[in-house]
Each structure stands twice: as C-alpha cells, then as structure tokens.
C-alpha positions in Angstrom: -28.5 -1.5 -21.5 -29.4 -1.9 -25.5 -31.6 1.0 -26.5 -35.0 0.1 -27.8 -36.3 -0.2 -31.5 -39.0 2.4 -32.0 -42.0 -0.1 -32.1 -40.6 -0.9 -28.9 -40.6 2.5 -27.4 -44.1 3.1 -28.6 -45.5 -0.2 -27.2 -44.0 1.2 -23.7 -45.1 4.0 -24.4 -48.4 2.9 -24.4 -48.1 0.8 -22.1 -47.6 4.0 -19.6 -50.5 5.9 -20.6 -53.2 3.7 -20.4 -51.7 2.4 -17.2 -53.3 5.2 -15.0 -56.1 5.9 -12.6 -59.6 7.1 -14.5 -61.2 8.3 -11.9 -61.8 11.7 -12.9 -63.1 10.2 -16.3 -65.7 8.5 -17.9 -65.2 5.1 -16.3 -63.7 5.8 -13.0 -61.8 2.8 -13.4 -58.1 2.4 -11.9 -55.6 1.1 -14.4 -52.7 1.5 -12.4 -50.7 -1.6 -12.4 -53.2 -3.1 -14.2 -52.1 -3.3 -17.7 -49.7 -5.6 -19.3 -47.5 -5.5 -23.0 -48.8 -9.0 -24.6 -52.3 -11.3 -24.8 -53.9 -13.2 -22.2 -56.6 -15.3 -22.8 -59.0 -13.8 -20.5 -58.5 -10.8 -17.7 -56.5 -12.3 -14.5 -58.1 -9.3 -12.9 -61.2 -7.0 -13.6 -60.8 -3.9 -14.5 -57.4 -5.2 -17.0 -55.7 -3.9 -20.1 -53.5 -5.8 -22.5 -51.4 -3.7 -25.2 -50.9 -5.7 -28.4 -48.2 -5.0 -31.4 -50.0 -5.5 -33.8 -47.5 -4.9 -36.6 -45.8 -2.0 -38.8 -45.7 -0.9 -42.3 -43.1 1.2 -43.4 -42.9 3.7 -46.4 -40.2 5.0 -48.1 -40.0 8.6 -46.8 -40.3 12.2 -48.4 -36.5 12.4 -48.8 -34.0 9.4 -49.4 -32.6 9.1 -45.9 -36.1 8.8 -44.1 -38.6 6.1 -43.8 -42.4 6.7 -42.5 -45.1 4.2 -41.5 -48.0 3.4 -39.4 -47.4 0.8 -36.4 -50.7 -0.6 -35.3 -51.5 -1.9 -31.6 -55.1 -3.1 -30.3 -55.5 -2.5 -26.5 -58.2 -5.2 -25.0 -59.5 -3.0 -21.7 -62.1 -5.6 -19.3 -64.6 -4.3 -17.0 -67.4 -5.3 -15.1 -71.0 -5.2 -14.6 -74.1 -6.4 -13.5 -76.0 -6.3 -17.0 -75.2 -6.8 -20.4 -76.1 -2.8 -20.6 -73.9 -2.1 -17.9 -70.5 -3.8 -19.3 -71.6 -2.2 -22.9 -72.0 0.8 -21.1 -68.5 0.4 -19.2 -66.4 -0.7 -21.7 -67.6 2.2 -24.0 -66.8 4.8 -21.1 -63.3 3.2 -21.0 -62.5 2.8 -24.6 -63.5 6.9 -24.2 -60.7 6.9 -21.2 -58.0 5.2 -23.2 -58.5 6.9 -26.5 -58.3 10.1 -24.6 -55.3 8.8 -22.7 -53.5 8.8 -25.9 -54.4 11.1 -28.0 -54.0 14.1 -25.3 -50.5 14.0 -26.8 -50.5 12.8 -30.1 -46.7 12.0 -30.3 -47.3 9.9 -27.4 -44.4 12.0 -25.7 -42.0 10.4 -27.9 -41.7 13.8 -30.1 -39.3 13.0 -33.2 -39.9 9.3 -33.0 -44.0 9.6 -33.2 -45.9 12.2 -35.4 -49.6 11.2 -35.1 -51.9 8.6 -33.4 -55.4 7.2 -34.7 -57.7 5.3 -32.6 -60.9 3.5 -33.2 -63.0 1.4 -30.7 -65.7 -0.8 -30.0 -67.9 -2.0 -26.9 -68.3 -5.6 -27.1 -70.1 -8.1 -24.9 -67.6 -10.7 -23.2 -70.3 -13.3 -23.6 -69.9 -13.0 -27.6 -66.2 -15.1 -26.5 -67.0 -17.1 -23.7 -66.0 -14.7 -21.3 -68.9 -14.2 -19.1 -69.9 -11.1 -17.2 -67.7 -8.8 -18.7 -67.1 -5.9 -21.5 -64.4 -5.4 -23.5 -63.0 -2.2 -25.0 -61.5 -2.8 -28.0 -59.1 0.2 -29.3 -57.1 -0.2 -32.5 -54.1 2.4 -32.6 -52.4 3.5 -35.5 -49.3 5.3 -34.9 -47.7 7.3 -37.5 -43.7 7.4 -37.3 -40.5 8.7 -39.0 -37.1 7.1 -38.6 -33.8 7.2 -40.6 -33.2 3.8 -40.6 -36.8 1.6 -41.1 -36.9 0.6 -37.1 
C-alpha cells in the first residue's frame, strides 16, 4: 500500500479525533462513526461532522532542504435542537468539543510531520442556509507543517 502525502495524513488525522464520543464534554454528543473526509450538502444524520481540505501554502523553510506551511481544513459539525437558542447553544458547545479534540495534542499525533494547530469557530443558525432545525459548528483549522520535500 502507497504511503500517504502529509495533507493526507493530517486530513485522517483529523478525521480520527473529532470522530469520538463527547459525552464527558460540553455537548455530550457522540461522534463516533459519525464523521466523514469530504462535503455533503446537508447532514445525512444529526449529530454529523464533515472534514474539509481546504488547501496548503508552503514556504521555503529555515534551511535549504526544508519546506514549512500552513494546511487549512474547516470541519462542518450539525446538531440539533428545539430553538434557534438551543442549536446556537449546541453548536457552540461542540465547536468547544472539537477544538479541544484537537488541540489537546497540537501535533495532532503526527510528531515530525505537524508542529502546531490553530482553530477558530463559529455557531451558526442552519436556517441562515436552508437547512432547518439545526446548528452548525463551523471550525477553521490551520495546521502548521515541515517536510523535506513540499508534500
């Protein structure tokens, strides 16, 4: 089997954290088997998670035989609720689950491949895209990386 790219490897990565049970925190929502690499239109399931590559920008590195960059992925999490208060108030507990997710190791376990991640969220109303009755957590990640050869 080929090995994977590092964008690849982080998008898995990724995948794997978020794709967990919450029920010890904030939302108490179960993620396991719930989470998929790639964009739907709207959740097949509630609660859901799709993990986006975004994209990457690469550097030229410190020395001549390294390259460093920032890969970006937005994680789309969709919850319930029976008010517009209560899905604001979901999605903002489980943007606060998957940032934590990810940033409790912040080489994402891929130590050497990864140096840093960056997350920022927001709570949004599902009605705003014609998705009624549910919240979305929004959560941009910026991974910092290093790699010898761009990929």
């Amino acid at each position: 089997m080929p090995s994977d790219p590092i964008f690849l490897q982080t998008w898995k990565a990724i995948e794997s954290l978020v794709g967990v049970n919450f029920a010890a925190g904030y939302s108490g929502l179960d993620l396991t088997n719930r989470v998929i690499r790639g964009s739907v239109p709207e959740a097949p399931m509630i609660p859901f998670c799709a993990v986006l590559f975004f994209g990457a920008k690469e550097e030229f590195g410190q020395v001549l035989t390294r390259y460093q960059g920032d890969m970006t992925f937005e994680l789309y999490g969709f919850c319930g609720g029976g008010t517009v208060e209560e899905r604001i108030d979901n999605a903002t507990r489980l943007s606060a689950d998957l940032i934590n997710a990810l940033t409790s190791d912040r080489t994402l376990g891929l130590n050497g491949l990864t140096d840093d991640v960056l997350c920022s969220f927001e709570a949004i109303e599902g009605d705003r895209f014609g998705i009624a009755g549910v919240g979305i957590a929004y959560v941009e990640v910026i991974v910092k990386f290093q790699a010898d050869r761009g990929v």
